[in-house]
Backbone as CSV, one residue per row, in Angstrom:
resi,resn,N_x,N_y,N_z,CA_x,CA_y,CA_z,C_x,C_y,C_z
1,UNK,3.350,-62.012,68.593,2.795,-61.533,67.351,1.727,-60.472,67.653
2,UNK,1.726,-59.413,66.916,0.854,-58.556,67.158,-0.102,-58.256,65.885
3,UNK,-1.532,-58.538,66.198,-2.544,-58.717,65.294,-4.079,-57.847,65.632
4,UNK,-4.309,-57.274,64.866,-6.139,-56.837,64.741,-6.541,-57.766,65.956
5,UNK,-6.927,-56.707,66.836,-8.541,-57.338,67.886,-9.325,-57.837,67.288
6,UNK,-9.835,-59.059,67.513,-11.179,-59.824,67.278,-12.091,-59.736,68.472
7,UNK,-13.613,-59.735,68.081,-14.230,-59.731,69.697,-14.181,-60.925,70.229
8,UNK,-13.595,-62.171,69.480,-13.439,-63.637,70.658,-11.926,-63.360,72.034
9,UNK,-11.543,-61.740,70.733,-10.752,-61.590,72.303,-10.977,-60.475,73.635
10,UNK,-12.281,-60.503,73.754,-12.759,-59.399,75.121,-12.787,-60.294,75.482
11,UNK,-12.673,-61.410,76.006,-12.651,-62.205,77.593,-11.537,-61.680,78.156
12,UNK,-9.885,-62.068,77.322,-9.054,-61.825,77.560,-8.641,-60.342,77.619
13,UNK,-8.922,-59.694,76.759,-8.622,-58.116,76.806,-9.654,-57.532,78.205
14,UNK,-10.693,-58.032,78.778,-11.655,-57.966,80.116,-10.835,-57.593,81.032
15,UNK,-10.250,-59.433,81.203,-9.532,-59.873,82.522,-8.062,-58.942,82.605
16,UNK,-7.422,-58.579,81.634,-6.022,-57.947,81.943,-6.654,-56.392,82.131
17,UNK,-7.692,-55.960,81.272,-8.213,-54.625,82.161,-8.577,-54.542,83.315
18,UNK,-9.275,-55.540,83.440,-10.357,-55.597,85.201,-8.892,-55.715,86.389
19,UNK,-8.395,-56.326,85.909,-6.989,-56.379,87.349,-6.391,-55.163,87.043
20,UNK,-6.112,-54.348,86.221,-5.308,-52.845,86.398,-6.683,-52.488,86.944
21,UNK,-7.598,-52.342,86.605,-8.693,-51.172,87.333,-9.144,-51.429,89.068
22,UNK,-8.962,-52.803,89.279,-8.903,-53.273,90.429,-7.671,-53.173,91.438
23,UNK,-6.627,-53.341,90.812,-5.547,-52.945,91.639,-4.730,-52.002,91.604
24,UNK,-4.659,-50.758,89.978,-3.905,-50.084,90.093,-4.683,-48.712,89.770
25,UNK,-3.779,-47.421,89.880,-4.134,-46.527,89.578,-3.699,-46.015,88.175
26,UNK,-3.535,-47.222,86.898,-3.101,-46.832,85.428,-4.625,-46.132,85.311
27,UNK,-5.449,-46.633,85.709,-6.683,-46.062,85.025,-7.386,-45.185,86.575
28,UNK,-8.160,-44.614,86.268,-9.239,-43.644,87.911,-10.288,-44.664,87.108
29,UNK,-10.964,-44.993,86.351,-12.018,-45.892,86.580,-11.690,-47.205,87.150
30,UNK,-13.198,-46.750,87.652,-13.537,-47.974,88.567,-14.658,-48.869,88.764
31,UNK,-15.084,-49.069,87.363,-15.812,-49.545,87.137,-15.286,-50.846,85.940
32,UNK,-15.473,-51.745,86.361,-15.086,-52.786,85.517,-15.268,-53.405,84.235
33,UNK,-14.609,-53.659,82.900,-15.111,-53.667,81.297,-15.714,-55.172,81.427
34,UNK,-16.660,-54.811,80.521,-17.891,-56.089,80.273,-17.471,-56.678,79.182
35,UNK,-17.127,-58.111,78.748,-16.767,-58.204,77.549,-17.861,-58.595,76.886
36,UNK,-18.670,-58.717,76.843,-19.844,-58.259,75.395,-20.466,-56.937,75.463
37,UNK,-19.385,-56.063,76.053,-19.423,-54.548,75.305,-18.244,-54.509,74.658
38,UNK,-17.137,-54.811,75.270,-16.032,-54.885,74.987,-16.630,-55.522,73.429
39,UNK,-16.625,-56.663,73.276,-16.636,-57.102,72.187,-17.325,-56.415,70.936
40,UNK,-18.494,-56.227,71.443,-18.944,-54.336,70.305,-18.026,-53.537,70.058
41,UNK,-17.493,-53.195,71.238,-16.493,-51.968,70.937,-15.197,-52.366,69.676
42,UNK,-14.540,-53.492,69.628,-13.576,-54.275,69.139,-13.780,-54.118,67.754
43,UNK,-15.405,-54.671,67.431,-16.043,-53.639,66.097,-15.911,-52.745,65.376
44,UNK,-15.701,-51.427,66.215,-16.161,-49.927,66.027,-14.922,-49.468,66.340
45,UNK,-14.213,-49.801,66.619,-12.708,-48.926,66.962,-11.641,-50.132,66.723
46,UNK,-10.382,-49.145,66.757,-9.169,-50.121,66.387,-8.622,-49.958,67.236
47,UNK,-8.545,-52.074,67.780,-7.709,-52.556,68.378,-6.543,-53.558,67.891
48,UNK,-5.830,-53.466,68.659,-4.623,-54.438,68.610,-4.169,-55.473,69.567
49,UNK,-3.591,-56.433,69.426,-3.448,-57.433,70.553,-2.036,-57.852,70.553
50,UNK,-1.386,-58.534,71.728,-0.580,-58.897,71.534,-0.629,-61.002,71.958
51,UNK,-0.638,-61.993,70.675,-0.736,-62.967,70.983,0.606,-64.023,70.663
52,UNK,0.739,-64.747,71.543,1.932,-65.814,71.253,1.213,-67.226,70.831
53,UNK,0.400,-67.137,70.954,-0.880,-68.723,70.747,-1.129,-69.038,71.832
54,UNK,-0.789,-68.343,73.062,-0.945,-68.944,74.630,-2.002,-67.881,75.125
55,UNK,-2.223,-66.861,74.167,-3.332,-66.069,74.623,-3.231,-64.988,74.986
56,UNK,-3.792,-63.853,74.844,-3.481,-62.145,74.675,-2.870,-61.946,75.883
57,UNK,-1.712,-61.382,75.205,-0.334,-60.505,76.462,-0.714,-59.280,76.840
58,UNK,-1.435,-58.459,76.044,-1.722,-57.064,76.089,-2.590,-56.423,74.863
59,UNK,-2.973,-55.780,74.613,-3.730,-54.453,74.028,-3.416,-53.263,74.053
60,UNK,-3.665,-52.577,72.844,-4.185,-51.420,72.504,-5.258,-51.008,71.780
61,UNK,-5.671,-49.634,72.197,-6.832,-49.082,71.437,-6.899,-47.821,71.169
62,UNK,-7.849,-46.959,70.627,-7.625,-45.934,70.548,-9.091,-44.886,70.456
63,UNK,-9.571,-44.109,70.986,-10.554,-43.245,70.213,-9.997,-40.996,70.000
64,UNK,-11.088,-41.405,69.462,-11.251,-39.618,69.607,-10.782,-38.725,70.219
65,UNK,-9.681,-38.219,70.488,-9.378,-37.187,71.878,-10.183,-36.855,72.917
66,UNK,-11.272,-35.905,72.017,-12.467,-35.044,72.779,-13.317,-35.085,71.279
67,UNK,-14.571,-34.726,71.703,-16.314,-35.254,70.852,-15.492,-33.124,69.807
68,UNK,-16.174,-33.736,68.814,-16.595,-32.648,67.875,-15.147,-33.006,66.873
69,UNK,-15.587,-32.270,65.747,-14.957,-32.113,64.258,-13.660,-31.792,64.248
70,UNK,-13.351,-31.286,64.954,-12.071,-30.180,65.102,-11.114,-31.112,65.619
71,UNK,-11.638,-31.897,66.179,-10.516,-32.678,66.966,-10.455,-34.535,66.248
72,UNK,-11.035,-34.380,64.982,-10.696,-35.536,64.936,-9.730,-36.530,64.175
73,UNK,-8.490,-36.025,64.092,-7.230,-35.942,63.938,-6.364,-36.310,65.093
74,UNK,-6.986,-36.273,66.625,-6.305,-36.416,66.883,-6.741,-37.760,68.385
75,UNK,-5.859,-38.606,69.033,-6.693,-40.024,69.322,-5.687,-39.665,70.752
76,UNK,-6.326,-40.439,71.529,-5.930,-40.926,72.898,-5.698,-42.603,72.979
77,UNK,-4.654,-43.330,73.154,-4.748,-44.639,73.643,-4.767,-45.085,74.601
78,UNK,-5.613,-46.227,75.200,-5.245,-46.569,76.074,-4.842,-47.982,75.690
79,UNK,-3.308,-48.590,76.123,-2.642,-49.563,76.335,-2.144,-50.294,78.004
80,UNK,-2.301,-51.757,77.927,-2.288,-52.520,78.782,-1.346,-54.083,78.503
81,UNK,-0.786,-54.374,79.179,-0.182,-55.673,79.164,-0.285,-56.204,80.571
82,UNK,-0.757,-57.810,80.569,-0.556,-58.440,81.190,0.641,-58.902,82.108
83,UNK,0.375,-59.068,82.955,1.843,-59.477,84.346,2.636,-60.410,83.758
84,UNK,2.310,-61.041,82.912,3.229,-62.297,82.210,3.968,-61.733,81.083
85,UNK,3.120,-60.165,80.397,3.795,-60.110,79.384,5.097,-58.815,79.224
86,UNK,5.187,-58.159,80.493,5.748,-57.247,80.848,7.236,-57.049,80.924
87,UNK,8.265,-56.463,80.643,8.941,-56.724,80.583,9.919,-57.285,79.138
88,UNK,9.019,-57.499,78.307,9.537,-58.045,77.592,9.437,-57.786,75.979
89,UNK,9.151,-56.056,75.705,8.765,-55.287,74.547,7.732,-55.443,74.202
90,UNK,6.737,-56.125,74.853,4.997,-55.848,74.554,4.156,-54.766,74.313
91,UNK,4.436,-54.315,75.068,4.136,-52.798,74.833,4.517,-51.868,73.914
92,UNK,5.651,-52.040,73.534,6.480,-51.428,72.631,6.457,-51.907,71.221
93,UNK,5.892,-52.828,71.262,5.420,-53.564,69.822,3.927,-53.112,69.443
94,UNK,2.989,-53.351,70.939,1.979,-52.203,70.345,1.593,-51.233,70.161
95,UNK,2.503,-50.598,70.488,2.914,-48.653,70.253,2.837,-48.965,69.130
96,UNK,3.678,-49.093,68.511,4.762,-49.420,67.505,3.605,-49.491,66.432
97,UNK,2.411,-50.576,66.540,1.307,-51.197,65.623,0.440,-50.083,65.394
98,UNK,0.244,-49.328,66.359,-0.862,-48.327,67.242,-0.689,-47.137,66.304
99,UNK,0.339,-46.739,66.260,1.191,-45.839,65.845,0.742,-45.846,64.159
100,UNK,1.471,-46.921,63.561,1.553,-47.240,62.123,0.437,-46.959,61.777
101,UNK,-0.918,-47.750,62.392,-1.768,-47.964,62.146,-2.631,-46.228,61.566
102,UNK,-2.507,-45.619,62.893,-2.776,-44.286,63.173,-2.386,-43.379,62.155
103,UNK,-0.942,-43.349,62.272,-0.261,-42.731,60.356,-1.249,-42.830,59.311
104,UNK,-1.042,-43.994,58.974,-1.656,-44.584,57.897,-3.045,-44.266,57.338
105,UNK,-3.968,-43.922,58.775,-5.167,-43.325,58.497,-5.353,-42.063,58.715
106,UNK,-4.147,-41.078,58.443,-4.154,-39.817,58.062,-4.129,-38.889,60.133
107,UNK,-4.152,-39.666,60.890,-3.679,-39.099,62.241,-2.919,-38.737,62.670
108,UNK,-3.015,-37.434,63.135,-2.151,-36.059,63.217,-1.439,-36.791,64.708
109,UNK,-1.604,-36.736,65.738,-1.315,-36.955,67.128,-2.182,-37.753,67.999
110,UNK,-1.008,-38.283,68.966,-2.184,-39.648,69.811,-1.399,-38.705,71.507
111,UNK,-2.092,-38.823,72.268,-2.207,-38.251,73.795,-2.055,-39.796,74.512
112,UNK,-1.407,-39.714,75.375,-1.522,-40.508,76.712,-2.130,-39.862,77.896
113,UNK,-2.920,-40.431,78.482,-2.898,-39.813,79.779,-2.677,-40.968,80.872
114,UNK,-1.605,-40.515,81.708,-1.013,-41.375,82.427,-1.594,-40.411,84.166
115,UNK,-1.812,-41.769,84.837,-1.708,-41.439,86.115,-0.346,-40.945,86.839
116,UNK,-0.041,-39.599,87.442,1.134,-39.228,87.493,2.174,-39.701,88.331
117,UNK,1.799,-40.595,89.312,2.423,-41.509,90.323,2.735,-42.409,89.404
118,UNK,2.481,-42.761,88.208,3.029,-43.737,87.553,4.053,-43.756,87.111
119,UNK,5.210,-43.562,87.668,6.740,-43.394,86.875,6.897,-43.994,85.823
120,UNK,6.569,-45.824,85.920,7.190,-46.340,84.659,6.379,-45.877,83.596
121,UNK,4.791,-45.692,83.885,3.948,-45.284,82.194,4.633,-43.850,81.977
122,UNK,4.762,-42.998,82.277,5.483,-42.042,81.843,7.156,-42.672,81.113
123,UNK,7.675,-43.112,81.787,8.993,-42.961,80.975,8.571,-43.901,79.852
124,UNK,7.575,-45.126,80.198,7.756,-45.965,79.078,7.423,-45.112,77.793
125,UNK,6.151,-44.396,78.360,5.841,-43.492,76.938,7.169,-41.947,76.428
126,UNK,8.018,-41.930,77.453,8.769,-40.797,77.185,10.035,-41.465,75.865
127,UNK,10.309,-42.768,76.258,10.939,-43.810,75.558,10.498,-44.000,73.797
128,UNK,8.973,-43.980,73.694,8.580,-44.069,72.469,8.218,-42.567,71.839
129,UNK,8.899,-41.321,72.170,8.508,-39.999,71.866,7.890,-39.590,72.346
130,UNK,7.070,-39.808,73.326,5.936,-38.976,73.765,6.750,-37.743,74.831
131,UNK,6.105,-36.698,74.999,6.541,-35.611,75.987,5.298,-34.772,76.452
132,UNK,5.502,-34.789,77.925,4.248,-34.309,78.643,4.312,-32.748,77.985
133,UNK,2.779,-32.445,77.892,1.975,-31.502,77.552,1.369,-30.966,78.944
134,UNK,1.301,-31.439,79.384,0.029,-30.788,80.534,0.347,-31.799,82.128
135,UNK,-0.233,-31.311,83.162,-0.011,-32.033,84.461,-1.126,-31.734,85.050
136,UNK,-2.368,-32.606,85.112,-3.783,-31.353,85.922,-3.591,-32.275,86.929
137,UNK,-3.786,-31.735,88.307,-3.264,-31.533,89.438,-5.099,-32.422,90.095
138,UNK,-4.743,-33.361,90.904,-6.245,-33.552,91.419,-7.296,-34.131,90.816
139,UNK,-7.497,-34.468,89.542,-8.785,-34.610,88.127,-9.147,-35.695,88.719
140,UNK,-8.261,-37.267,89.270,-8.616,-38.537,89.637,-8.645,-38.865,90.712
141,UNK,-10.202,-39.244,91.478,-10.364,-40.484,92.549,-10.172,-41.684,92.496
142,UNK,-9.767,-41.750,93.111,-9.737,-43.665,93.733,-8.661,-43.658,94.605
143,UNK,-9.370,-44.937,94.743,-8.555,-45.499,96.530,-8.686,-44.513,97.453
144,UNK,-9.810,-43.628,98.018,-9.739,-42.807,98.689,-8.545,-41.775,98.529
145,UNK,-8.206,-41.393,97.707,-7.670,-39.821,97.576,-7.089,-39.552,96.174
146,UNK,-6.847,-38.382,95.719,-7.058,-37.593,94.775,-5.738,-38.133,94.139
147,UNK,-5.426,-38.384,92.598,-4.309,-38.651,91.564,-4.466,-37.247,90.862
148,UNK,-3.452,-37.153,90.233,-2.694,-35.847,89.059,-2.875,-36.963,87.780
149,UNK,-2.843,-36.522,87.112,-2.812,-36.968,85.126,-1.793,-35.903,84.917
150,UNK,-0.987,-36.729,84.151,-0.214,-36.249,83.080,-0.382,-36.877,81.466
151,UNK,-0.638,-35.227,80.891,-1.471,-35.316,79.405,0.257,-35.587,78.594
152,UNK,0.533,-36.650,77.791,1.665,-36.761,76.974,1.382,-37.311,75.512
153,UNK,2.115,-36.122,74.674,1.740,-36.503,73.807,2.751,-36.457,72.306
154,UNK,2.487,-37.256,71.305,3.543,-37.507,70.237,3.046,-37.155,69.126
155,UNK,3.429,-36.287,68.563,3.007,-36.124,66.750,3.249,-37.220,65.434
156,UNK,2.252,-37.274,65.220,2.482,-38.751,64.086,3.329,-38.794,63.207
């Protein structure tokens, strides 16, 4: 079931971030989410969850592209699912929510930015419409050496 973030769920929305930022390169930060910021944030922006009653499979969220007026039409998400929940249209259900949601409040376009070694986040997002815009070459550290981003993006 996919439902509105509550902040009783940043523990869980924490722990499935803190292990991608710890072990993978979906994200170049490297610094780990606090969940009583997290839980502020849950507040102030729209999230989504994905729950079976056994406890959040995954997330989405969304903000601002880039700061100023001009751009605020248009949102960046970042989405995550858990190792248990993978595989099995989680993700694709919160596109799907992410999406609607986004429409609905008059949003022109949402951006991915995917780490470019990431084959599957690219196709997964090539799967739900998205099509790369941009490739900047170098932008991300971690793990001792340099990642590419690929900017992809879908019109609402």
């Amino acid at each position: 079931m996919i439902r509105a973030g509550r902040p009783e769920d940043a523990e869980a929305i924490a722990a499935i971030w803190n292990q991608v930022i710890r072990e993978t390169t979906q994200t170049f930060n490297t610094l780990e989410k606090d969940a009583t910021a997290l839980a502020d944030q849950i507040g102030a922006q729209p999230w989504f969850v994905a729950d079976e009653g056994v406890g959040v499979l995954g997330f989405v969220t969304w903000t601002q592209f880039r700061s100023g007026t001009g751009y605020a039409h248009t949102v960046e998400h970042s989405v995550h699912v858990a190792t248990s929940g993978r595989g099995r249209g989680v993700g694709r259900a919160l596109m799907a929510a992410a999406e609607d949601r986004a429409r609905a409040t008059g949003l022109h376009s949402m951006i991915a930015g995917v780490a470019g070694e990431n084959a599957g986040g690219v196709a997964f997002h090539a799967a739900l419409g998205y099509r790369e815009v941009a490739r900047l070459p170098e932008v991300g550290w971690k793990f001792g050496r340099w990642h590419d981003l690929v900017l992809m993006q879908k019109m609402l």
